[in-house]
Every structure is written in structure tokens, then in C-alpha cells.
C-alpha positions in Angstrom: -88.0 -134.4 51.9 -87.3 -134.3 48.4 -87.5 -130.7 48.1 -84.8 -130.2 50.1 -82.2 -132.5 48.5 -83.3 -133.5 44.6 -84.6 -130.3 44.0 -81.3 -128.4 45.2 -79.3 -130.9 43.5 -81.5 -130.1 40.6 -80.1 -126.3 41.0 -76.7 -127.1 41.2 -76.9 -127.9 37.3 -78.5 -124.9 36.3 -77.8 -121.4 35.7 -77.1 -119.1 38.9 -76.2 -116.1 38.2 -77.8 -112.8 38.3 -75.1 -110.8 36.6 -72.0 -111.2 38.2 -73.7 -112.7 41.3 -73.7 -116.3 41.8 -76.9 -117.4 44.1 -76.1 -120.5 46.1 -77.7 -123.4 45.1 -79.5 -124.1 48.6 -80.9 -120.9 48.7 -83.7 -121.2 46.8 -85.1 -123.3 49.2 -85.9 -120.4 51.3 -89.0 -119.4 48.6 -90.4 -122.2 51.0 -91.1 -120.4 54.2 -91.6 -117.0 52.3 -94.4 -118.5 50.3 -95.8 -120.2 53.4 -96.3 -116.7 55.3 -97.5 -115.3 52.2 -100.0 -117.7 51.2 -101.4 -118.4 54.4 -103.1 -114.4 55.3 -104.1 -114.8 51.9 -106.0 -118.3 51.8 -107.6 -116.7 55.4 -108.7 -113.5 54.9 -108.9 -113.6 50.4 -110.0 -116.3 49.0 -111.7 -118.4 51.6 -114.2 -115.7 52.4 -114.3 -115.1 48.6 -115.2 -118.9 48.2 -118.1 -118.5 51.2 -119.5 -115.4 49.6 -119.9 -117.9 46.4 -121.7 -120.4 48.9 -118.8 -122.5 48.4 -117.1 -124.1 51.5 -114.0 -126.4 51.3 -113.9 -128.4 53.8 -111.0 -129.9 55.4 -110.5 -133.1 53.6 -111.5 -131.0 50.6 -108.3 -129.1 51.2 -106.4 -131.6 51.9 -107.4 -132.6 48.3 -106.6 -129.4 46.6 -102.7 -129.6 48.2 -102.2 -133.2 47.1 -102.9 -132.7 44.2 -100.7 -129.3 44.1 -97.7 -131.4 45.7 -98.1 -133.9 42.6 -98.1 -131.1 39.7 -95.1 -129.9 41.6 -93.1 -132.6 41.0 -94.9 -132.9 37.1 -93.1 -129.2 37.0 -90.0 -130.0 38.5 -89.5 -133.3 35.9 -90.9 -131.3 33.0 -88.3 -128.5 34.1 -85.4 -131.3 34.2 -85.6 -132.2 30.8 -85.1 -128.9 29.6 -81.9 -128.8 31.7 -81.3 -132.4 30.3 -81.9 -130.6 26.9 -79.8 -127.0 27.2 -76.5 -128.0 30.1 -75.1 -125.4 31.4 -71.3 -124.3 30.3 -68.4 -124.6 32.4 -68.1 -121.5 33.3 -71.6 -121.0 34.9 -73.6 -119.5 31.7 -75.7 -120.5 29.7 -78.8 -123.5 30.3 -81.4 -123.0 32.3 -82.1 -120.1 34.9 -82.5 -121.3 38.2 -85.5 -119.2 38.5 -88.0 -121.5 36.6 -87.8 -123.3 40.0 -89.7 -120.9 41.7 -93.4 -122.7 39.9 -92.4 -125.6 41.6 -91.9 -124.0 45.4 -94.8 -122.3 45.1 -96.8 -125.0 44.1 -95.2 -127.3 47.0 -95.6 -124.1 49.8 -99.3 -124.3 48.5 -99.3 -127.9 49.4 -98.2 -127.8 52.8 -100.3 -125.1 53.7 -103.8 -126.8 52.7 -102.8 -130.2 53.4 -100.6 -130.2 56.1 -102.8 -127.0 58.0 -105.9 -129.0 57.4 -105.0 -132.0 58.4 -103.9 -131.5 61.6 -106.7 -128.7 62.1 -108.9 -132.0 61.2 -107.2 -134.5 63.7 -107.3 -132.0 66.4 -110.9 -131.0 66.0 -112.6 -134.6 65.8 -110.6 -136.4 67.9 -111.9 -137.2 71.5 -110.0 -134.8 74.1 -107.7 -137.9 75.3 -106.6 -138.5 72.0 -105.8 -135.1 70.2 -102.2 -135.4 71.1 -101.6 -139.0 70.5 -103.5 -137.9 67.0 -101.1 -135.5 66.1 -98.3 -137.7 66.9 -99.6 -140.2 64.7 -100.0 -137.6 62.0 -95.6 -136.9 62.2 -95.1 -140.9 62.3 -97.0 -141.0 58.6 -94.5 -138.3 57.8 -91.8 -140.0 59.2 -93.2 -143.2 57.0 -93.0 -141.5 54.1 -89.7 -140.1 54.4 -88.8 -144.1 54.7 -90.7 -144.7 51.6 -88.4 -142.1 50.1 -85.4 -143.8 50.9 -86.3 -147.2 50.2 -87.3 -146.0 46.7 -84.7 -143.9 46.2 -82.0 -146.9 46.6 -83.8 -149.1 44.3 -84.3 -146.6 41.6 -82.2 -148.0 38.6 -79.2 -146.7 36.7 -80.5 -146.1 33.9 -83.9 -144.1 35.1 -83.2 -140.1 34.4 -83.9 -137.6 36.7 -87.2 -136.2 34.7 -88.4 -140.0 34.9 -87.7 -140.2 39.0 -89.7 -137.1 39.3 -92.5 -138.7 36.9 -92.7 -141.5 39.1 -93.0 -139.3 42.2 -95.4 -137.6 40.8 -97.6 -140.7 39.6 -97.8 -142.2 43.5 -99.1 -138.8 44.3 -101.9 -138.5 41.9 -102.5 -142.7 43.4 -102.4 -141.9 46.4 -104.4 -138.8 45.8 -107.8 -140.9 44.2 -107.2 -143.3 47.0 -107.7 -140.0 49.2 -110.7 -139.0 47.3 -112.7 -142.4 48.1 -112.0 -142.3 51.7 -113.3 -139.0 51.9 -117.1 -140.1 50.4 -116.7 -142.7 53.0 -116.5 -140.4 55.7 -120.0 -138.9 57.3 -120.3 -135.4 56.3 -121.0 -134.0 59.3 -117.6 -135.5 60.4 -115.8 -133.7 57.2 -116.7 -130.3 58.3 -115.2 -128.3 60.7 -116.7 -124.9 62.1 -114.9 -122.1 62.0 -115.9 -121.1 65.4 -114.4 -124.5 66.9 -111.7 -124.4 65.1 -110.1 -121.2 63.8 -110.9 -119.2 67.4 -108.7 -121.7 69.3 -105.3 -121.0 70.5 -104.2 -124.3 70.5 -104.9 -124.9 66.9 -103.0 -121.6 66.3 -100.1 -122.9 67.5 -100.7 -126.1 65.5 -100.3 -123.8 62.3 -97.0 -122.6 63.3 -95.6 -126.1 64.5 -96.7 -127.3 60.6 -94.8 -125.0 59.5 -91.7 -125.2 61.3 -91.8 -129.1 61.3 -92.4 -128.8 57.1 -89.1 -126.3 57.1 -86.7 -128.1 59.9 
């Protein structure tokens, strides 16, 4: 996960003090969780009924939509947010440059991400998939993970020299908006009544509530 390396590495060069407190660099990645447990009551129980009153429904795919493309303007943020730490370095002594708090747009907008994409998608697998193959579903679901975490890699080794940090985070970005569209035709390719899911079948279950909470300790470990 990038988050959880660039992006702290990306704090390490800016400003981290709050008066004569110095935060530790790795612990703004704990904005992560917060936000998840935040954001999730409030998706539930705000705006999702607020988007049914409006005769609006998302469905799943839908959301899975909406946090892709919050994932990509994440990492638009955090490259448009390195060049202005490109542009004002910190001093020596710890003062000056950027404050490590313009970070938190970008953890916010990746928390968002995992909650409708990841919550979604697994609430999807589980609720169409025939009952002898929801598990092996949601196993496949942690192997794509664990294929793009290889991705990752592969592309962080051939990333050249001379490629800035604000231009690695671009390019990030770009396969995420790609992969995004690619996302968006599957979806019209899908039946419609296989792109909803009821509420009733989904949402009352107790085995999809403990599908929420393994996303979200997976998306944190």
C-alpha cells in the first residue's frame, strides 16, 4: 500500500511540529481508521437515506465507482501537495515548508475510497455469488489485492531516476482514472437486476456485518 509507505515518506520532509511538539511521521497514518469509523455511520444512516429520499439509489458497482475515482484524486492531491514541498523544503532544524497537515485531504479522500469500494465490493461478491462460492469469492477478491500490491512493486523498481515524486504520484493517479473507465464499461455490461443489491438481503445479515469489519482491518493491517 502506498499510503502506508510513500505517503509517510512524503511526511518525513515536511513540517511536524505543533509548537514545540514534533508528530512522528507514521502517525498520520492513523487519520485512516478514524476516518473509516467516521465515514461509515455516516454514509449509512446520512447520506444514503438522504440519496433514497431524492429517489436516488447507488448501487453497488455505482459505489464502487464513486471510491475509485476518490482513490485516484487522492493521489492527484498527494502529487499536487509534493510539489509544493518540492517548491518550499523544509529547514534543518524542522521549520519552515509545508505543514504536515495538508495531508489530511488526501487520507480522507483514500478512507472514503475503501469504505465505498472495498465495503461494496465484497457486499457485491457475497450477495450474488451462489452459496458454494461466496467464500472462494471473497478470497478471490484479497488475491486481486494481493495482485496489485505486485503491480506496485514491479512499478515501483522500474520507475526511473529522474521521475519526481509529484510525477510517480501522477502516474498512479492516471492508471486509476484507466482503470476506473474500464470499470465503468463493465458495469453497463452487467444485467441490472444483477447490479442491485436489496437492502433487506444484504444489510440485515450478520455475515456481511462482519465482512465490513474484516475490510477494514485487512485495509489497516
Amino acid at each position: 500500500f502506498q499510503t502506508y509507505t510513500t505517503w509517510v515518506l512524503q511526511a518525513n520532509y515536511m513540517n511536524l511540529n505543533i509548537g514545540s511538539y514534533q508528530i512522528p511521521a507514521d502517525q498520520l497514518q492513523t487519520l485512516n481508521p478514524l476516518f473509516d469509523i467516521l465515514l461509515i455511520p455516516i454514509l449509512n444512516h446520512i447520506i444514503f437515506p438522504i440519496l433514497r429520499k431524492l429517489n436516488f439509489r447507488l448501487t453497488s458497482m455505482q459505489r464502487m465507482v464513486v471510491g475509485m475515482l476518490c482513490a485516484a484524486l487522492s493521489f492527484t492531491v498527494t502529487g499536487l501537495l509534493q510539489q509544493q514541498i518540492d517548491k518550499n523544503p523544509i529547514n534543518e532544524d524542522g521549520t519552515g515548508g509545508v505543514n504536515v497537515f495538508w495531508q489530511i485531504p488526501q487520507w480522507f479522500l483514500v478512507s472514503c475510497a475503501e469504505v465505498l469500494f472495498s465495503v461494496a465490493g465484497l457486499e457485491y461478491a457475497y450477495a450474488e455469488a451462489p452459496k458454494n462460492m461466496k467464500s472462494a469469492l471473497q478470497g478471490l477478491w484479497f488475491f486481486c489485492v494481493g495482485i496489485g500490491n505486485l503491480l506496485v512493486a514491479v512499478l515501483e523498481t522500474f520507475h526511473l531516476e529522474n521521475c519526481s515524486k509529484s510525477c510517480q504520484f501522477y502516474s498512479y493517479s492516471s492508471l486509476m482514472f484507466i482503470f476506473t473507465i474500464i470499470f465503468i464499461i463493465i458495469t453497463y455490461l452487467v444485467p441490472q437486476s444483477q447490479n442491485t443489491i436489496k437492502p433487506t438481503r444484504v444489510d440485515a445479515n450478520p455475515r456481511v456485518i462482519n465482512i465490513r469489519k474484516s475490510v477494514l482491518i485487512q485495509n489497516n493491517s
